[in-house]
C-alpha positions in Angstrom: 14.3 3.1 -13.9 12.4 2.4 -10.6 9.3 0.1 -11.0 6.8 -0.6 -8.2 4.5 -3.1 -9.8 1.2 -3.5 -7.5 -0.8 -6.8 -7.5 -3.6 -8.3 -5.3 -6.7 -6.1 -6.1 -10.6 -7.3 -7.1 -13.6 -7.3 -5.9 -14.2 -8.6 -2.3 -17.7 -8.6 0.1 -18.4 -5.7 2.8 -16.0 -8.3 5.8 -13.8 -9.9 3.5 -10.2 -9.6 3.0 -7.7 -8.9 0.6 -3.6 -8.7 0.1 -1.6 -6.6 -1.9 1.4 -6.8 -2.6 4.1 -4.7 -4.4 7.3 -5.3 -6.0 10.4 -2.3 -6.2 13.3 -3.1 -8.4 16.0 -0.8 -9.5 15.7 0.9 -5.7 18.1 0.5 -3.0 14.9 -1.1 -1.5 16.3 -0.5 2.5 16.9 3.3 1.7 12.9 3.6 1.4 9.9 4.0 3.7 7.3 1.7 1.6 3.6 3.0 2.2 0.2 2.3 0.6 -1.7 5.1 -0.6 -5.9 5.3 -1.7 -7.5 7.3 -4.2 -11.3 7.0 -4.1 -13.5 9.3 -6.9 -13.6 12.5 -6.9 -11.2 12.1 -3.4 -8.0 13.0 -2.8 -5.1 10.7 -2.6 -4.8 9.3 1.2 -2.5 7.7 2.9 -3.2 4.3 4.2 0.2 2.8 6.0 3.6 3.1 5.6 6.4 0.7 7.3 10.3 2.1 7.5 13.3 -0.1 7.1 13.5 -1.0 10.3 9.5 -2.3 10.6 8.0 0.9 12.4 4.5 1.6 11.0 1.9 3.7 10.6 -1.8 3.6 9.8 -4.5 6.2 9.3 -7.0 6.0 12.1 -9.6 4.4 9.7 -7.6 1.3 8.7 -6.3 0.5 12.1 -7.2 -3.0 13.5 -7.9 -4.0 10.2 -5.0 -3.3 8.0 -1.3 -4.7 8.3 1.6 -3.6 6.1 4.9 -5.6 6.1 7.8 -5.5 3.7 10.8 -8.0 3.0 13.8 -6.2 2.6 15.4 -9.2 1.2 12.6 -9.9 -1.7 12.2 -5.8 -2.0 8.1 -6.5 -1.6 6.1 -4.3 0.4 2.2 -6.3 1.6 -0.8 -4.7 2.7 -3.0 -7.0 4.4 -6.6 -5.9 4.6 -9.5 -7.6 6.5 -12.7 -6.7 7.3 -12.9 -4.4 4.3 -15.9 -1.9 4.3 -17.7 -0.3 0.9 -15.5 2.6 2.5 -12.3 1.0 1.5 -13.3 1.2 -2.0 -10.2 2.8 -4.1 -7.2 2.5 -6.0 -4.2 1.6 -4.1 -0.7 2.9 -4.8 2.6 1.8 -3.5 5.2 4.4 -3.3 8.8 4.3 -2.0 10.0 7.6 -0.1 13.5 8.9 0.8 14.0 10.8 3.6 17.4 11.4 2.1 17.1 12.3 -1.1 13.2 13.5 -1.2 12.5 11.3 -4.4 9.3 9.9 -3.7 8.2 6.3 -6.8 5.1 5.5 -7.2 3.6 2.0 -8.4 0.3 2.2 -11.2 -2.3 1.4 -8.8 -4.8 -1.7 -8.5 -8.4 -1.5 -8.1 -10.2 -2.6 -4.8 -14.0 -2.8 -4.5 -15.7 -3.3 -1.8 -19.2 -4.2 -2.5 -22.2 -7.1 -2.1 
Protein backbone atom coordinates (compact mmCIF):
# COMPACT_ATOMS: atom_id res chain seq x y z
CA UNK A 1 0.00 0.00 0.00
CA UNK A 2 1.23 3.57 -0.91
CA UNK A 3 2.15 5.74 2.17
CA UNK A 4 3.00 9.43 1.89
CA UNK A 5 3.87 10.36 5.42
CA UNK A 6 3.97 14.39 5.79
CA UNK A 7 6.19 16.06 8.47
CA UNK A 8 7.48 19.59 9.17
CA UNK A 9 4.27 21.57 10.30
CA UNK A 10 3.72 23.99 13.60
CA UNK A 11 3.22 27.04 14.40
CA UNK A 12 5.53 29.77 12.89
CA UNK A 13 5.29 34.05 13.03
CA UNK A 14 3.57 36.20 10.17
CA UNK A 15 7.71 36.24 8.08
CA UNK A 16 9.01 33.09 9.34
CA UNK A 17 9.69 29.91 7.65
CA UNK A 18 8.97 26.44 7.60
CA UNK A 19 9.89 23.00 5.68
CA UNK A 20 7.92 20.06 5.00
CA UNK A 21 8.77 17.28 4.00
CA UNK A 22 7.13 14.08 2.73
CA UNK A 23 8.05 10.60 2.42
CA UNK A 24 6.39 7.92 -0.49
CA UNK A 25 7.19 4.31 -0.18
CA UNK A 26 5.53 1.43 -1.96
CA UNK A 27 5.47 3.93 -5.25
CA UNK A 28 7.56 3.79 -8.22
CA UNK A 29 8.53 7.27 -6.79
CA UNK A 30 9.99 8.60 -10.51
CA UNK A 31 6.55 7.59 -12.17
CA UNK A 32 4.94 10.52 -10.06
CA UNK A 33 4.48 14.26 -10.22
CA UNK A 34 4.84 15.11 -6.31
CA UNK A 35 2.76 18.31 -5.40
CA UNK A 36 1.69 20.05 -2.09
CA UNK A 37 -1.79 20.80 -1.67
CA UNK A 38 -3.71 23.34 1.24
CA UNK A 39 -6.94 23.09 2.80
CA UNK A 40 -7.79 26.12 4.95
CA UNK A 41 -11.59 26.05 6.85
CA UNK A 42 -14.42 26.14 5.30
CA UNK A 43 -11.96 26.34 1.83
CA UNK A 44 -11.47 24.21 -0.67
CA UNK A 45 -8.46 22.11 -1.27
CA UNK A 46 -5.75 24.23 -3.31
CA UNK A 47 -2.98 23.49 -4.95
CA UNK A 48 0.24 24.92 -3.81
CA UNK A 49 3.35 23.41 -6.05
CA UNK A 50 4.03 20.45 -7.76
CA UNK A 51 7.64 19.27 -9.20
CA UNK A 52 7.67 16.37 -12.11
CA UNK A 53 10.45 13.75 -12.32
CA UNK A 54 12.53 15.62 -14.19
CA UNK A 55 12.51 18.96 -11.69
CA UNK A 56 9.88 21.22 -13.68
CA UNK A 57 7.63 23.06 -11.19
CA UNK A 58 4.84 24.85 -10.61
CA UNK A 59 3.44 27.24 -8.11
CA UNK A 60 0.15 29.06 -7.61
CA UNK A 61 0.60 32.74 -8.05
CA UNK A 62 0.21 33.33 -4.20
CA UNK A 63 3.19 31.16 -3.09
CA UNK A 64 5.55 32.23 -5.72
CA UNK A 65 8.81 33.88 -4.48
CA UNK A 66 8.30 32.48 -1.33
CA UNK A 67 7.80 28.80 -1.72
CA UNK A 68 10.24 26.06 -3.18
CA UNK A 69 9.41 22.51 -3.72
CA UNK A 70 12.15 19.90 -4.49
CA UNK A 71 12.10 16.11 -4.36
CA UNK A 72 14.89 13.33 -4.27
CA UNK A 73 14.17 10.73 -6.47
CA UNK A 74 16.76 8.60 -4.85
CA UNK A 75 15.40 9.06 -1.08
CA UNK A 76 11.53 9.14 -2.63
CA UNK A 77 11.04 12.69 -0.42
CA UNK A 78 9.21 15.40 -1.83
CA UNK A 79 10.25 19.25 0.35
CA UNK A 80 8.27 22.31 0.43
CA UNK A 81 10.25 25.03 1.57
CA UNK A 82 8.19 28.05 2.79
CA UNK A 83 9.53 31.47 3.83
CA UNK A 84 7.95 34.55 4.50
CA UNK A 85 4.78 32.75 5.63
CA UNK A 86 1.63 35.06 5.95
CA UNK A 87 -1.57 34.34 8.40
CA UNK A 88 -2.85 33.53 4.73
CA UNK A 89 -0.80 30.44 4.47
CA UNK A 90 -2.55 29.09 7.33
CA UNK A 91 -3.80 25.31 6.38
CA UNK A 92 -3.32 21.77 6.26
CA UNK A 93 -0.83 20.68 3.79
CA UNK A 94 -1.12 17.37 1.82
CA UNK A 95 1.33 15.66 -0.28
CA UNK A 96 -0.01 13.65 -3.12
CA UNK A 97 1.74 11.60 -5.82
CA UNK A 98 -0.04 11.83 -9.44
CA UNK A 99 0.26 9.61 -12.53
CA UNK A 100 -0.17 10.86 -15.74
CA UNK A 101 -0.17 7.25 -16.78
CA UNK A 102 -2.22 5.56 -14.82
CA UNK A 103 -4.59 8.53 -13.25
CA UNK A 104 -4.07 7.16 -9.64
CA UNK A 105 -3.65 10.10 -7.70
CA UNK A 106 -2.08 9.08 -3.21
CA UNK A 107 -2.47 11.33 -0.90
CA UNK A 108 -0.38 11.80 2.41
CA UNK A 109 -2.66 12.72 6.05
CA UNK A 110 -1.85 16.22 6.12
CA UNK A 111 0.18 18.41 8.78
CA UNK A 112 -1.01 21.47 10.31
CA UNK A 113 0.62 24.99 9.56
CA UNK A 114 -0.33 28.17 11.47
CA UNK A 115 0.57 31.19 10.72
CA UNK A 116 0.07 33.49 13.50
CA UNK A 117 1.78 36.20 16.27
Amino acid sequence: QVQLVESGGGLVQPGGSLRLSCAASRISFSLYIMGWYRQAPGKQRELVATITSGGSTNYVDSVKGRFTISRDNAKTTVDLQMNSLKPEDTAVYYCNAYSIMSGQRYWGQGTQVTVSS
